[in-house]
N, C-alpha and C positions, 0 to 999 in steps of 0.2 A: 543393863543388858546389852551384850554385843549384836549388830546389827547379823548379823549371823543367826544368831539366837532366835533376835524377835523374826527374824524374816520364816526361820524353820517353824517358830511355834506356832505363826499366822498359817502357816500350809495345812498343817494338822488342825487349827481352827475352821479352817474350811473347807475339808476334805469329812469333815466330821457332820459340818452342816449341810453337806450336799443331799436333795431333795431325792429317798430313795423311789418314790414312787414315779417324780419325773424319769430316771433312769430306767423301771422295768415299762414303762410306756415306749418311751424312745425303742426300746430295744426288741418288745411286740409290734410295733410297727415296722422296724427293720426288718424283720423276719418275714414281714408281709411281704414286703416290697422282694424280697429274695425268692421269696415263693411263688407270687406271682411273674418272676424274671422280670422285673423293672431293674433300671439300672443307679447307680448313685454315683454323685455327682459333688465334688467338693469342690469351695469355694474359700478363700483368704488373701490378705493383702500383707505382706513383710514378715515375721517371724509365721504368722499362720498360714501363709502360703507355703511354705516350709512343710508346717506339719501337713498339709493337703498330702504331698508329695507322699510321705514319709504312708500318713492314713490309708492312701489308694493300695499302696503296696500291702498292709495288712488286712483291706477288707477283702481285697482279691484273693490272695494267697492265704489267708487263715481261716476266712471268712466268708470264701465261696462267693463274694458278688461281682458282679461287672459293673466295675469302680473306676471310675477320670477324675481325672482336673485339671482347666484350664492351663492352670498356672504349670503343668508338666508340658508342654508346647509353647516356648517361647518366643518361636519365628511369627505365628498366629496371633498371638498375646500383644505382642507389641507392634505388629502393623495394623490389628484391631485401636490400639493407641494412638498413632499415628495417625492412619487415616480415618478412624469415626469416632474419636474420642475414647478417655480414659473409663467415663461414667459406663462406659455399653461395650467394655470387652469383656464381661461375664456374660451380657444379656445376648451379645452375638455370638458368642461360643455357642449356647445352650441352644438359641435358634438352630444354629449351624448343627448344631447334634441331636436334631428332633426330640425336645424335652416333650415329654406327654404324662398323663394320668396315674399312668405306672411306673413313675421314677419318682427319686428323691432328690434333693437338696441338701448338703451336710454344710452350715458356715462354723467356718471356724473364725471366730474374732474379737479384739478385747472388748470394743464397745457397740459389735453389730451394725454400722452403720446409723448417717443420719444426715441425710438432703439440707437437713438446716442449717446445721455446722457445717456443710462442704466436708464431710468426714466419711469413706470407704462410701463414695454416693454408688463406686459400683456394685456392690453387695447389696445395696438399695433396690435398684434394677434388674439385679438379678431376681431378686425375689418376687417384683412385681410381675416379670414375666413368667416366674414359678407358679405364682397366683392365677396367673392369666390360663396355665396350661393344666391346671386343676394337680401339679406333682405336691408330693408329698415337700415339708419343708420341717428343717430338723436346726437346730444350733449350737454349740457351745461355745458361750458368750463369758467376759466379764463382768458384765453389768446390765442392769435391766432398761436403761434410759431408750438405748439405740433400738431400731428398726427390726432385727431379728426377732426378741421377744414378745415382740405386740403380733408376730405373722404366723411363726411358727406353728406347725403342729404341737412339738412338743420343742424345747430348748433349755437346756442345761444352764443356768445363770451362777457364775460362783459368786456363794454368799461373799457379802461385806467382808472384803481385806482393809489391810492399809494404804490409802490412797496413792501414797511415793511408792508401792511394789504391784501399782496394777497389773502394768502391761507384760512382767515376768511371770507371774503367777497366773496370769489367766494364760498364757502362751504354753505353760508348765500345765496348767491345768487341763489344758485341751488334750495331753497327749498320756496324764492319766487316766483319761473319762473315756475316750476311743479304746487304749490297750486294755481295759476293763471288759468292752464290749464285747472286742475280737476274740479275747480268751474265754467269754462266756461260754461255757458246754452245748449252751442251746445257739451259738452265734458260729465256734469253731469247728471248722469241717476237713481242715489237718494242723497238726500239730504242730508246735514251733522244736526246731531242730535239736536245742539242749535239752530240753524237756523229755524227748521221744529217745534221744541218745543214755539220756541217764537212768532212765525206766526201762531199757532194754539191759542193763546191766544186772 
């Protein structure tokens, strides 16, 4: 089988085995958080940082919330790096943006974090101070080892792929499990622009 192949057939493998009861949880507590006006808050480190960016704009705009992320402020981001370390530019963002009771937490990451490995320690701390401010905390992860899944309220884990196509497939995954949400009927509160163009014909 061409790598091609097995790489597409593993997608459908595990898009098949995603946990749908985690998903309508996630996305009742979302709704919470939208109703009570809390705000949500996304977090990721290299390709997932990415999708933050990309996420904020659809839960805003389709999805009616008052949606950030760090990682869209880069002057902040990286003098937080600079001068107080790498581990606590999430944790001092979220300080900085009076994280409370009524917000969430959205990571996006392959392996969630994990202090022991020295791996995404800030996503670690982020979340401890999420704990600390009693917010909501949410994930979609790669794998279940790292720090996300043992915290979370609720957190999306994509089943068992192939080890060599983690870090694609969870990166990939994260941006079909959010565009799932925001299209939800009970989640979207305007429509996306080809959708409203082609029904009005």
């Amino acid at each position: 089988m061409s790598y091609a192949n097995d790489y597409l057939k593993s997608i459908v493998d595990i898009l098949n085995a995603v946990d749908r009861d985690q998903l309508e949880e996630m996305i009742a507590l979302l709704l919470d958080i939208r109703k009570k006006g809390g705000r949500l808050f996304f977090i990721g480190v290299g390709g997932s940082a990415a999708n933050c960016a990309h996420a904020v704009n659809d839960f805003r705009k389709i999805g009616g919330f008052e949606a950030y992320s760090p990682v869209d402020n880069v002057a902040e981001l990286t003098a937080r790096a600079n001068d107080e370390g790498w581990s606590t530019i999430f944790s001092g963002w979220l300080k900085g943006s009076r994280l409370n009771a009524n917000d969430g937490i959205m990571v996006f990451s392959v392996g969630g974090g994990n202090k022991e490995k020295n791996i995404s320690t800030n996503i670690v701390e982020a979340l401890e101070y999420a704990q600390s401010q009693k917010a909501k905390i949410f994930g979609i992860v790669g794998r279940t080892g790292g720090y996300t899944p043992k915290v979370a309220d609720v957190c999306i884990v994509m089943p068992a792929s192939q080890p060599n196509m983690l870090t694609p497939q969870a990166e990939a995954f994260q941006a079909i499990i959010w565009h799932m949400i925001v299209s939800d009927p009970r989640v979207m509160v305007m429509g996306n622009k080809w959708e409203t163009t082609l029904s009005a014909k």
